[in-house]
N, CA and C atoms as a LAMMPS dump frame, in Angstrom:
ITEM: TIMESTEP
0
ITEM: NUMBER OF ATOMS
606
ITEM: BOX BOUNDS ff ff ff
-5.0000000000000000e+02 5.0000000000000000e+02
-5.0000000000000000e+02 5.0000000000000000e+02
-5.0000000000000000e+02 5.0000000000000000e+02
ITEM: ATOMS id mol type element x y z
1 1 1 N 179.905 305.286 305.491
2 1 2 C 181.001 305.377 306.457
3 1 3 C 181.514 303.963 306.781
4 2 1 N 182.927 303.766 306.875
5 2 2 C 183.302 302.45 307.274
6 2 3 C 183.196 302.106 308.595
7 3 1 N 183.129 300.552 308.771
8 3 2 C 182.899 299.745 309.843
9 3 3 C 184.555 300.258 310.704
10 4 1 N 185.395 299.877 309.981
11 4 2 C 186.826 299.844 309.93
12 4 3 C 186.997 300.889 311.001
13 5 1 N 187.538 300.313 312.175
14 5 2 C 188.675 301.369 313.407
15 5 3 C 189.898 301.427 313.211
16 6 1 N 189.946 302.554 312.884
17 6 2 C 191.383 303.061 313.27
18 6 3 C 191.755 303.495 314.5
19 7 1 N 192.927 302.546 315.015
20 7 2 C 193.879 302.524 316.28
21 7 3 C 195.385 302.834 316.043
22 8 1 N 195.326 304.169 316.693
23 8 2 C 196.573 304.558 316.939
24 8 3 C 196.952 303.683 317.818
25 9 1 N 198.611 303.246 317.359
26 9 2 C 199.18 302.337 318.535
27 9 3 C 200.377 302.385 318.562
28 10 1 N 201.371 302.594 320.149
29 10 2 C 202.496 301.713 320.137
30 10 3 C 202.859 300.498 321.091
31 11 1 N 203.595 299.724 320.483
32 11 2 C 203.764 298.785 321.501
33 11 3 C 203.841 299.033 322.582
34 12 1 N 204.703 300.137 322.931
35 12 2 C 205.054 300.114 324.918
36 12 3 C 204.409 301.267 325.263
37 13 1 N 203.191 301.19 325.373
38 13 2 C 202.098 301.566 325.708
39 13 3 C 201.197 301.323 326.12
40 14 1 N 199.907 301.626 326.72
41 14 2 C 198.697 301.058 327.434
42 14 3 C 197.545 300.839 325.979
43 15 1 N 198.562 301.196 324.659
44 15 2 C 197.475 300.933 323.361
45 15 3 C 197.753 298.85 323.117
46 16 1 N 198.568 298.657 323.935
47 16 2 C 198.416 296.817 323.901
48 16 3 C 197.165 296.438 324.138
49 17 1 N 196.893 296.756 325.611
50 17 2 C 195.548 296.446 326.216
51 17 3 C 194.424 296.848 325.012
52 18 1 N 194.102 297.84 324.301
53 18 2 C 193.387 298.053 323.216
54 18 3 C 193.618 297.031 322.223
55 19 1 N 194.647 296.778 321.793
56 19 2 C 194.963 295.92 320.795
57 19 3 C 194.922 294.402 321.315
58 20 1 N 194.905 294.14 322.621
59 20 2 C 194.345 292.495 322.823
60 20 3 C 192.601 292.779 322.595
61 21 1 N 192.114 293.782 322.787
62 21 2 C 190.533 294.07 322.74
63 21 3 C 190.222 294.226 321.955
64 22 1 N 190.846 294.621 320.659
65 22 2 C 190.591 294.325 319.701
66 22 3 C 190.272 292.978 318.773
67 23 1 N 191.506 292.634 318.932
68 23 2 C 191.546 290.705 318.677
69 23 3 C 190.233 290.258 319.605
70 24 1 N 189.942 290.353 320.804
71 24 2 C 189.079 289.474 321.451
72 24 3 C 187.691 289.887 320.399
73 25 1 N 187.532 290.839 320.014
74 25 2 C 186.187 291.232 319.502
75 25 3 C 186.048 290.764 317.9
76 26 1 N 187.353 290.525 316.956
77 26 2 C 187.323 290.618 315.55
78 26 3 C 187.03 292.072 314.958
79 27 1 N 187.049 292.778 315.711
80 27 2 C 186.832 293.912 315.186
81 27 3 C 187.594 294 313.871
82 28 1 N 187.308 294.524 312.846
83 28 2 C 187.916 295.13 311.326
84 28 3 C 188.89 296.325 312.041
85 29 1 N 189.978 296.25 311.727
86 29 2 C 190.917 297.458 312.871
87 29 3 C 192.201 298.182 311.384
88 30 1 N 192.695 298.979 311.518
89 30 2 C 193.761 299.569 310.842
90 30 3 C 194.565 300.302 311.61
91 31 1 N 195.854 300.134 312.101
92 31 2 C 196.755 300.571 312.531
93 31 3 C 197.451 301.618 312.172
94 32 1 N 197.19 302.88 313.018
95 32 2 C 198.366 303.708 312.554
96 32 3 C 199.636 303.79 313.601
97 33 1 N 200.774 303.735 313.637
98 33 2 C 201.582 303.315 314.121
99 33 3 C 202.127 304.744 314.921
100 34 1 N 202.315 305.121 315.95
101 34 2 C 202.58 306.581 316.573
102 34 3 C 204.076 306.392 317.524
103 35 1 N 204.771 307.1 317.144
104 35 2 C 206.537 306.657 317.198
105 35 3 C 206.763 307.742 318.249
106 36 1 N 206.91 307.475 319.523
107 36 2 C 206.912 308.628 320.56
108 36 3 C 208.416 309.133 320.652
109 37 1 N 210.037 309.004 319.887
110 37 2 C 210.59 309.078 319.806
111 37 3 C 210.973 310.033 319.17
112 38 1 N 209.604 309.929 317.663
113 38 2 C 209.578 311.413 317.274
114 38 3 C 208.815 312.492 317.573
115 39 1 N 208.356 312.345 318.433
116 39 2 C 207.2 313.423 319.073
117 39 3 C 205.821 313.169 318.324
118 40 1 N 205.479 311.889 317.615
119 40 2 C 204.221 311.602 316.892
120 40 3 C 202.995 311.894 317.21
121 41 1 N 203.211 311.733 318.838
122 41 2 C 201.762 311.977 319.981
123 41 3 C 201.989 313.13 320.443
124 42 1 N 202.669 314.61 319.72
125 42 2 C 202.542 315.575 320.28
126 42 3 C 202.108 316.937 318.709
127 43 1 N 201.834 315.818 317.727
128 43 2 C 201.968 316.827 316.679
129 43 3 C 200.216 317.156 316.496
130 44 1 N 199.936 318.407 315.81
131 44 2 C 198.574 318.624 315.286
132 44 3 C 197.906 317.806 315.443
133 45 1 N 198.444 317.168 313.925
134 45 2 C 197.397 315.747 313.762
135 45 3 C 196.505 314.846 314.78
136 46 1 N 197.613 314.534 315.891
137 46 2 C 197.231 313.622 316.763
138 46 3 C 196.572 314.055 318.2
139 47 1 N 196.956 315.526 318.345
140 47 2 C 196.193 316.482 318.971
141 47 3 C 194.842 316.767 318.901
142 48 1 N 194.883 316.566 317.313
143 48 2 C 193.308 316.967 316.855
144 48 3 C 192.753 315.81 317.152
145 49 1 N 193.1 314.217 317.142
146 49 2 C 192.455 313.107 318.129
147 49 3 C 192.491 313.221 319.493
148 50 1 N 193.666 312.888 320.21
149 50 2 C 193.352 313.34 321.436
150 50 3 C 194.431 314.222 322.296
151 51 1 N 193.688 314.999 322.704
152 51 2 C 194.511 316.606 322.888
153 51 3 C 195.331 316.484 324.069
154 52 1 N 195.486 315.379 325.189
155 52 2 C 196.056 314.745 325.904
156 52 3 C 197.232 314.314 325.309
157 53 1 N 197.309 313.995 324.232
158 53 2 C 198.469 313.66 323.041
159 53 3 C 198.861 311.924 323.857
160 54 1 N 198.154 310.792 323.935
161 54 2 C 198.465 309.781 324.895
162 54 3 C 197.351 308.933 323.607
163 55 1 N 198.267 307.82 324.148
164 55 2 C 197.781 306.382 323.46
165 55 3 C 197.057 305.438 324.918
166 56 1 N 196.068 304.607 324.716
167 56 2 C 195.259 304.604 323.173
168 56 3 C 194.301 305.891 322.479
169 57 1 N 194.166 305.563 321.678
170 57 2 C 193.079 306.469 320.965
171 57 3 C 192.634 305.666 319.831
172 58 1 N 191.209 305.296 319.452
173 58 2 C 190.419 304.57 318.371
174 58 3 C 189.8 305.939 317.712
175 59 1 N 189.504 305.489 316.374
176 59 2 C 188.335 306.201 315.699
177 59 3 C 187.528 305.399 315.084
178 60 1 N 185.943 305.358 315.402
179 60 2 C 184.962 304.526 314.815
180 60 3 C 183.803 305.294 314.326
181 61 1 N 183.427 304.767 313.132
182 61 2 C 182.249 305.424 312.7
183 61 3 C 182.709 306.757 312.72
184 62 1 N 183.475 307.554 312.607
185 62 2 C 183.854 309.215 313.221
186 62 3 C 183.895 309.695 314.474
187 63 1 N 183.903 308.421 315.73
188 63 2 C 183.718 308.942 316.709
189 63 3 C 185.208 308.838 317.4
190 64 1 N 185.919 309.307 317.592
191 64 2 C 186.91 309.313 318.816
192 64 3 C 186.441 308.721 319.813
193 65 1 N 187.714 307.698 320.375
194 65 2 C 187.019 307.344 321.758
195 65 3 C 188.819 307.061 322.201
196 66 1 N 188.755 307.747 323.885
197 66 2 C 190.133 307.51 324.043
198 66 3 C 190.04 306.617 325.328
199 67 1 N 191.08 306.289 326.236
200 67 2 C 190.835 306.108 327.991
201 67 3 C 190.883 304.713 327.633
202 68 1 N 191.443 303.813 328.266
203 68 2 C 191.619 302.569 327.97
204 68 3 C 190.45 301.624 328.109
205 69 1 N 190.027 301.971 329.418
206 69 2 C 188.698 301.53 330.025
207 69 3 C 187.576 301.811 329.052
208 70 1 N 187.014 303.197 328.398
209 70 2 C 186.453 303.273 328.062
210 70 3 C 186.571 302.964 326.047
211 71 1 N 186.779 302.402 325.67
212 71 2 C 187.754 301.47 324.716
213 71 3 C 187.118 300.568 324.702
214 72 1 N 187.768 299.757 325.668
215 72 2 C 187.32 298.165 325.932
216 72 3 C 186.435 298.578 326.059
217 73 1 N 185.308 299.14 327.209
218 73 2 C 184.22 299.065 326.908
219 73 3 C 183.049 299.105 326.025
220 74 1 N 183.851 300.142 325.025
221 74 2 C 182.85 300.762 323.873
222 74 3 C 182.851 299.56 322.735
223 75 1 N 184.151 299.029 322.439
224 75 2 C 184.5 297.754 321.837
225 75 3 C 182.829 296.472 322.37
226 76 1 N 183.01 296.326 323.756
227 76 2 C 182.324 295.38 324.119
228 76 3 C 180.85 295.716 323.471
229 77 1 N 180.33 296.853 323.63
230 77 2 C 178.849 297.082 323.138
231 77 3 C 179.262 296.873 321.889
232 78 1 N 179.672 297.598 321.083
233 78 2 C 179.545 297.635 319.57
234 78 3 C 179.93 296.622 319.008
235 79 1 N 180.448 295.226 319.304
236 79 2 C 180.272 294.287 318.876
237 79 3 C 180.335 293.141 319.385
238 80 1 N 178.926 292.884 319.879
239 80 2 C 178.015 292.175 321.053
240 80 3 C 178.299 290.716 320.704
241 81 1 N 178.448 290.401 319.392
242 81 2 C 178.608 288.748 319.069
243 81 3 C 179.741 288.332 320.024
244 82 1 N 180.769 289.018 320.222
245 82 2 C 181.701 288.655 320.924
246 82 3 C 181.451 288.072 322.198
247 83 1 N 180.235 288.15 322.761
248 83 2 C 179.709 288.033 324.321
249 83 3 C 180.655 288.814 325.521
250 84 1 N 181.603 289.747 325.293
251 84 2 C 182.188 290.577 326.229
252 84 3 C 181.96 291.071 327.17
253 85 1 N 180.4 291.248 326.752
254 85 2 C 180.241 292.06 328.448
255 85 3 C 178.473 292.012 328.388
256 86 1 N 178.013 291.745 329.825
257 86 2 C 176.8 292.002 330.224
258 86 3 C 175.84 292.702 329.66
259 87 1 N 174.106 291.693 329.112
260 87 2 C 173.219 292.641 328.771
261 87 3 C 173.075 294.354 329.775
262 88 1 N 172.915 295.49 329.148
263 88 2 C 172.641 296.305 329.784
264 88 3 C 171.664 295.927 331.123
265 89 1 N 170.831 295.225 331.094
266 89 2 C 170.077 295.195 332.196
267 89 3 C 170.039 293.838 332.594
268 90 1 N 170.985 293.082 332.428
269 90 2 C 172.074 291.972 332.836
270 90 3 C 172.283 292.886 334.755
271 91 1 N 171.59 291.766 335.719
272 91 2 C 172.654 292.078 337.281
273 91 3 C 174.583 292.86 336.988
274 92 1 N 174.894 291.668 336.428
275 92 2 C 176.186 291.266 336.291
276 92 3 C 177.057 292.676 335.619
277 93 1 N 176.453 293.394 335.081
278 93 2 C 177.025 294.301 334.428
279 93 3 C 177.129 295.547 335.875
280 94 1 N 176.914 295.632 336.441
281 94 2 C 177.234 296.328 337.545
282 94 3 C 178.212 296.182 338.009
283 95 1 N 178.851 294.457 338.632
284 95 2 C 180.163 294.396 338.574
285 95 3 C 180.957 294.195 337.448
286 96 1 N 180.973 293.926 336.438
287 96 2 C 181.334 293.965 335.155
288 96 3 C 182.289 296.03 335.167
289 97 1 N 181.368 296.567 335.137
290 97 2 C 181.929 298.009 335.188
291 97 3 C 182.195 298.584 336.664
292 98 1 N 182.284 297.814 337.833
293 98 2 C 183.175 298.1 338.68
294 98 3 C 184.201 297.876 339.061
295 99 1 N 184.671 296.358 338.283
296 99 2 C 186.091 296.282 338.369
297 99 3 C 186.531 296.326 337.391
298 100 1 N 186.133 296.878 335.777
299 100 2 C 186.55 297.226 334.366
300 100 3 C 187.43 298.802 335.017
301 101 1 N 186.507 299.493 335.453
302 101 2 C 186.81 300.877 335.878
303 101 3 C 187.636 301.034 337.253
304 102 1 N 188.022 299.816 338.097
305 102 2 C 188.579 300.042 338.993
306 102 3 C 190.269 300.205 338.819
307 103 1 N 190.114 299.295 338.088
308 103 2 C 192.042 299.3 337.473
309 103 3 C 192.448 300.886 337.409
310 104 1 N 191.663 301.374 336.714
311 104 2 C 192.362 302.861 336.267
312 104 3 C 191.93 303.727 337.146
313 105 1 N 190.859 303.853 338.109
314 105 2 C 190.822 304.823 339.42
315 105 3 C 191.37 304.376 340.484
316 106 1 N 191.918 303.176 340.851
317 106 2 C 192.406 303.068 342.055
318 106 3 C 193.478 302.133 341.931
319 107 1 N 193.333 301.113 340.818
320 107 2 C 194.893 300.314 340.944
321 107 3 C 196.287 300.757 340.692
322 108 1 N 196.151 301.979 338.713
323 108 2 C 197.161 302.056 338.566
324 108 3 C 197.457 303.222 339.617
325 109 1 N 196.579 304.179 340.2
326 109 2 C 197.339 305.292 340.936
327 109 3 C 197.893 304.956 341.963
328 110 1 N 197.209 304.103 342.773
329 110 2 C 198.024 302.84 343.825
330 110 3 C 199.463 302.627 343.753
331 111 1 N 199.42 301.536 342.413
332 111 2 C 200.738 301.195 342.231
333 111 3 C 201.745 302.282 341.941
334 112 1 N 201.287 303.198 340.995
335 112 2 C 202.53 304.441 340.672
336 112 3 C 202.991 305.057 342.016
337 113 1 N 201.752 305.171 342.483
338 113 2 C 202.551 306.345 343.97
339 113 3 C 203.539 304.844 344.72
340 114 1 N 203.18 303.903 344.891
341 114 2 C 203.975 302.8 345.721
342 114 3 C 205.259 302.394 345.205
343 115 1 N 204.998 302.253 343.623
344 115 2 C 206.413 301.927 342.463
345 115 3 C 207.594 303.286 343.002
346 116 1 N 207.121 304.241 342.839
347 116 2 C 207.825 306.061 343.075
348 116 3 C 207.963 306.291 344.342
349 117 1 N 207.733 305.149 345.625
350 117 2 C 208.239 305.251 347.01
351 117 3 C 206.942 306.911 347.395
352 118 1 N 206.146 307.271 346.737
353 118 2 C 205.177 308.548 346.982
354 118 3 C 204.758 308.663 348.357
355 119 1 N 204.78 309.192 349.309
356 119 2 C 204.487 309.335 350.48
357 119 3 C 202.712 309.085 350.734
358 120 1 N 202.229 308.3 351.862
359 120 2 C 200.594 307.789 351.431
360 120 3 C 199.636 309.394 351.797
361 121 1 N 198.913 309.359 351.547
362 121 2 C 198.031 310.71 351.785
363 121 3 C 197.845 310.189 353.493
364 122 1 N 197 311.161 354.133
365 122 2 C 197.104 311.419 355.398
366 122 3 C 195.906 312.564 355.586
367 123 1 N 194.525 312.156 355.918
368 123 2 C 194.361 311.217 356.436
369 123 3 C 194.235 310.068 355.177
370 124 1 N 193.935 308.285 355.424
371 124 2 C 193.521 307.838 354.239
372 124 3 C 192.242 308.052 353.509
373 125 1 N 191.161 308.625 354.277
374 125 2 C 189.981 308.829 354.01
375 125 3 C 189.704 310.216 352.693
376 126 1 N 191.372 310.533 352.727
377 126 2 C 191.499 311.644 351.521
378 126 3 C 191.991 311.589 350.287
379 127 1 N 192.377 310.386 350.004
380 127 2 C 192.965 309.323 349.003
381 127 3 C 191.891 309.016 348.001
382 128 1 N 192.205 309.064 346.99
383 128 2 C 191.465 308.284 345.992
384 128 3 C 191.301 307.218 346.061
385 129 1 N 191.898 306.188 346.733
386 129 2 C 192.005 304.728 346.66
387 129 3 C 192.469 304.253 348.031
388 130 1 N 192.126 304.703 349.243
389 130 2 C 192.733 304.567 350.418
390 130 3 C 194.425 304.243 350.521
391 131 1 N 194.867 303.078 350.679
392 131 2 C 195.962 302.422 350.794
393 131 3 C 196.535 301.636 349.049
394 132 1 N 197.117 300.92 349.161
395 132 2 C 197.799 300.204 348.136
396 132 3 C 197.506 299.165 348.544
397 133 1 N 197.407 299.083 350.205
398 133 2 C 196.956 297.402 350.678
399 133 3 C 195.522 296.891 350.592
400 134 1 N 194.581 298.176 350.803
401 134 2 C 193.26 297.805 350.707
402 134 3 C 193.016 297.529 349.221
403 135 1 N 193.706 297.997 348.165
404 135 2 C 193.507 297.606 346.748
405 135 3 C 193.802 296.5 346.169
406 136 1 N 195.285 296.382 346.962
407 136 2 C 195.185 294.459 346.231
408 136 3 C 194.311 293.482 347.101
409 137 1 N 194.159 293.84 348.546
410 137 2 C 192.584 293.352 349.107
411 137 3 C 191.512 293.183 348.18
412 138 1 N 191.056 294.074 347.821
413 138 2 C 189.713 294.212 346.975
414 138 3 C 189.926 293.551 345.85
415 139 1 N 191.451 293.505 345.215
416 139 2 C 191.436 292.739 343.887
417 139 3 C 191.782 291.322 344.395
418 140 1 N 191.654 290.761 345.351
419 140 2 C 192.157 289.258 346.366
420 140 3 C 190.865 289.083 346.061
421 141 1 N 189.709 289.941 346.543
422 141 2 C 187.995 289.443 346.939
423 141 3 C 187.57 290.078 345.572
424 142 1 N 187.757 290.48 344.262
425 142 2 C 187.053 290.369 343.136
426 142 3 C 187.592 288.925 342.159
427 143 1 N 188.647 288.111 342.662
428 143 2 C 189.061 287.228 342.097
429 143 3 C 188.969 286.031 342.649
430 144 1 N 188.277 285.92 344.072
431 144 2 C 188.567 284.815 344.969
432 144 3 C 187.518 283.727 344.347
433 145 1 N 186.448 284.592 343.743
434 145 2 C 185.531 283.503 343.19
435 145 3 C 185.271 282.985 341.751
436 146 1 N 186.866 283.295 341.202
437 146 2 C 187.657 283.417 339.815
438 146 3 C 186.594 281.601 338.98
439 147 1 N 186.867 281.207 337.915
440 147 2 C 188.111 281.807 336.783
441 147 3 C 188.448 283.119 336.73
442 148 1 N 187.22 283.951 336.856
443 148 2 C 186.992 285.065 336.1
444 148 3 C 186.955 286.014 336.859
445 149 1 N 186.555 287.288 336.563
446 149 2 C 185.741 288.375 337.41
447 149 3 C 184.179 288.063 337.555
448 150 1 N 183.614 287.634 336.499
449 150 2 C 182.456 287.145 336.209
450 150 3 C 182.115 285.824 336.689
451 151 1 N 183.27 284.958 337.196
452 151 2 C 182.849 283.618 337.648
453 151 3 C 183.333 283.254 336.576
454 152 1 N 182.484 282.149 336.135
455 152 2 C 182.531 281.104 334.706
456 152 3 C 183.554 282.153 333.557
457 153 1 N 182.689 282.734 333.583
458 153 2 C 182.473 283.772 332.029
459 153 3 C 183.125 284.617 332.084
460 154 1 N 185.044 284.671 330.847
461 154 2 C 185.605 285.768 330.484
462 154 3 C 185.049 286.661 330.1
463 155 1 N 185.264 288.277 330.471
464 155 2 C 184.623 289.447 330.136
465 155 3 C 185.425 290.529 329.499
466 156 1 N 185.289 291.725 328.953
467 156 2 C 185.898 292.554 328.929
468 156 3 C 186.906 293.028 329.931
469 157 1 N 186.039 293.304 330.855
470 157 2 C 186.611 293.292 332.264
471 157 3 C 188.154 292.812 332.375
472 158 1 N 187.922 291.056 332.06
473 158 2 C 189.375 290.601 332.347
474 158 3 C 190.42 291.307 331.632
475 159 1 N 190.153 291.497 330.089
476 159 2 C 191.228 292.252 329.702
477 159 3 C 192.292 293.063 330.287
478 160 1 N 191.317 294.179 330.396
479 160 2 C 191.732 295.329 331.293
480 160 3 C 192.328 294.809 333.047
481 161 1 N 191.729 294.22 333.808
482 161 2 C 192.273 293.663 334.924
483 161 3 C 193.591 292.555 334.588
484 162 1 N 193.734 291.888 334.118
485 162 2 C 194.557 290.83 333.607
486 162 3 C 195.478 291.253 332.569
487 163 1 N 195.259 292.464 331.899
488 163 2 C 196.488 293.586 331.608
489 163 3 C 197.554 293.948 332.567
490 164 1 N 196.565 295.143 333.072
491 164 2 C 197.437 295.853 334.195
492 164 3 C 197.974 294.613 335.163
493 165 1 N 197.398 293.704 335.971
494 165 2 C 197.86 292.823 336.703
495 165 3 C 199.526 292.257 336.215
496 166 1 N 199.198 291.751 335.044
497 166 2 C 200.054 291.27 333.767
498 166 3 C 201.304 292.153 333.92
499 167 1 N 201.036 293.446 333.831
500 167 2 C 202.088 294.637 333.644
501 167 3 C 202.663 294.535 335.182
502 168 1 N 201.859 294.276 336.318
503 168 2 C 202.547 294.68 337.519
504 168 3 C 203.163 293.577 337.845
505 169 1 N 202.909 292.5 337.485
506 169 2 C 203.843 291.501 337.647
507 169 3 C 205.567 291.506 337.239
508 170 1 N 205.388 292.1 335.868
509 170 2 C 206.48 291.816 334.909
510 170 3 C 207.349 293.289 336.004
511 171 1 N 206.528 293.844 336.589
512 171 2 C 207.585 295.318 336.78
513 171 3 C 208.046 294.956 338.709
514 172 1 N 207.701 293.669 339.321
515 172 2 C 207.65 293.109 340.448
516 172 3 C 206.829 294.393 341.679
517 173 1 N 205.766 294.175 341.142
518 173 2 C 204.516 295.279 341.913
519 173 3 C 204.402 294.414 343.382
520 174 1 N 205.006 294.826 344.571
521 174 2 C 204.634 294.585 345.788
522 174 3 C 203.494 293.698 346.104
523 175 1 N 203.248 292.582 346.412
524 175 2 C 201.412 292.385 346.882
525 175 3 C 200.868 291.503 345.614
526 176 1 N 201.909 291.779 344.283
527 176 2 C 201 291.025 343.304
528 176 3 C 201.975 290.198 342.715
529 177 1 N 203.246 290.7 342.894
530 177 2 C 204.188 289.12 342.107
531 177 3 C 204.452 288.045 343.054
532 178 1 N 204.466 287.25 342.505
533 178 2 C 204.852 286.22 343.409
534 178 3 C 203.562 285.891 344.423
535 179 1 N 202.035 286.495 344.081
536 179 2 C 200.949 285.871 344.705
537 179 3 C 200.318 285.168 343.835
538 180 1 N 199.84 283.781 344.38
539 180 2 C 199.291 282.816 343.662
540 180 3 C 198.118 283.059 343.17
541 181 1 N 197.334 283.553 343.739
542 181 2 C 195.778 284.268 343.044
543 181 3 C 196.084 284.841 341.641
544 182 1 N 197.589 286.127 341.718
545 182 2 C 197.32 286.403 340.819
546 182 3 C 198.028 285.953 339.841
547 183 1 N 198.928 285.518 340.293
548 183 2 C 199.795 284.711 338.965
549 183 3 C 198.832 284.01 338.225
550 184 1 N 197.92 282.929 338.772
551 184 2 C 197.272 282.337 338.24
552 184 3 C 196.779 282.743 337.088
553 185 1 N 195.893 283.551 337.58
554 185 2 C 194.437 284.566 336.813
555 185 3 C 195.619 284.914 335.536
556 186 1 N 196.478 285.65 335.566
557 186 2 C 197.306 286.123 334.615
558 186 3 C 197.881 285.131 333.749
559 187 1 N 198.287 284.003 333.992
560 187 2 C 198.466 282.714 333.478
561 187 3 C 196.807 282.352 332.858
562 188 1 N 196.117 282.323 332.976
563 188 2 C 194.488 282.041 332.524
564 188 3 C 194.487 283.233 331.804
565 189 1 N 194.07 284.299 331.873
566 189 2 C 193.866 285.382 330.895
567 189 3 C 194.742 285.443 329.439
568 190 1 N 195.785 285.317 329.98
569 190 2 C 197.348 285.692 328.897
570 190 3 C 197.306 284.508 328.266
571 191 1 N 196.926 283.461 328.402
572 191 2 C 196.851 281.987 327.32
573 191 3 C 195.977 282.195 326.251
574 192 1 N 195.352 283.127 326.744
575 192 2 C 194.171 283.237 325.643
576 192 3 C 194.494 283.944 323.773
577 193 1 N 194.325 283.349 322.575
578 193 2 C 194.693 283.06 321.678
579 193 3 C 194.551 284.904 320.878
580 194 1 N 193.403 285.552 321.436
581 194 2 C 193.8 287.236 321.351
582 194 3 C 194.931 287.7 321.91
583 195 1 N 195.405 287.213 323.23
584 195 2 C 196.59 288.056 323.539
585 195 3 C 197.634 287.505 323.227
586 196 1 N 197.445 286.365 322.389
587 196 2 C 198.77 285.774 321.671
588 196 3 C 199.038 286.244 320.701
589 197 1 N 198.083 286.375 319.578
590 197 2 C 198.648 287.317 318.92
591 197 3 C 199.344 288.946 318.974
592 198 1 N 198.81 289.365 320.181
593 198 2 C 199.44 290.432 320.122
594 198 3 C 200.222 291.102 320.883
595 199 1 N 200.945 289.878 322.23
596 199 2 C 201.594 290.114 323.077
597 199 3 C 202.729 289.777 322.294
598 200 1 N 203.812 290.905 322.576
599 200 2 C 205.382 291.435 322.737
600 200 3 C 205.63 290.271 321.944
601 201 1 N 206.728 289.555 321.085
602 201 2 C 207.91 288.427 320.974
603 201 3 C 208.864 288.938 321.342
604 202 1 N 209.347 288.031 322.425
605 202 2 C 210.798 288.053 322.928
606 202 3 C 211.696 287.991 321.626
């Protein structure tokens, strides 16, 4: 069986973030290219990967693996030379997979309901993510003791955080453009020579 992943991808999609995680790892990768214009992510084929019909989606070794988060993550174990992410019984890997996994349970639903003017839940204690304010809070105090999420040491993690961040900037996300914490971090992450290759050309 080949080493070789195949990644469904399109550019204006959340399959970027896969495809800078890719580059960060060297992974051996093959692109199949999925054209949402023609309904590519709604046919059989891509059904029979993932039945959600949504990018990303990898196949390794025969395994499907979809969810952005869980991607990067699976990337990070399976090819450890990269130093991506925390020994399993590494402290550090605890926060390592609490703010890898926080982006997608509480940031992007945050931002969508706030981007879409969404009315806040009521009480907040019934919210998935309380407020929109307590979230870029929490991402103020997972970065305050930056470079990184990790401190010193780029992680998987950043990807995924320094993605989405990345994305909410460019779309002027309330709380995060035009703040210096995060501009920064996003300026530090995005220099990095994986997401050069595979970020957008103007």
């Amino acid at each position: 069986m080949t080493d070789e992943i195949v990644f469904y991808h399109n550019p204006r999609s959340r399959a970027q973030m896969a495809h800078w995680m890719l580059e960060e790892v060297g992974a051996p990768y093959r692109i199949v290219p999925i054209d949402f214009a023609k309904g590519e992510h709604k046919t059989p084929e891509f059904l029979a990967i993932n039945p959600m019909g949504k990018l990303p989606a990898i196949v390794h070794r025969g395994v499907v693996v979809t969810e952005t988060p869980a991607i990067i993550a699976y990337l990070a174990d399976q090819f450890p030379d990269a130093g991506l992410a925390p020994a399993p019984t590494d402290p550090e890997r605890g926060t390592y997979y609490r703010w890898l996994f926080f982006m997608g349970s509480c940031f992007e639903p945050a931002l969508f309901d706030r981007m879409m003017k969404r009315p806040e839940v009521e009480p907040k204690s019934s919210s998935a993510y309380g407020s929109y304010e307590d979230v870029i809070a929490a991402l103020k105090t997972a970065l305050s003791n930056g470079p990184f999420i990790l401190g010193e040491k780029f992680s998987a993690a950043d990807v995924y955080v320094g993605a989405e961040l990345n994305w909410a900037i460019m779309f002027g996300a309330p709380g995060v453009k035009g703040e210096k914490l995060f501009d920064e971090y996003v300026t530090r992450v995005t220099a990095r020579p994986a997401f050069q290759r595979v970020a957008p050309k103007a």
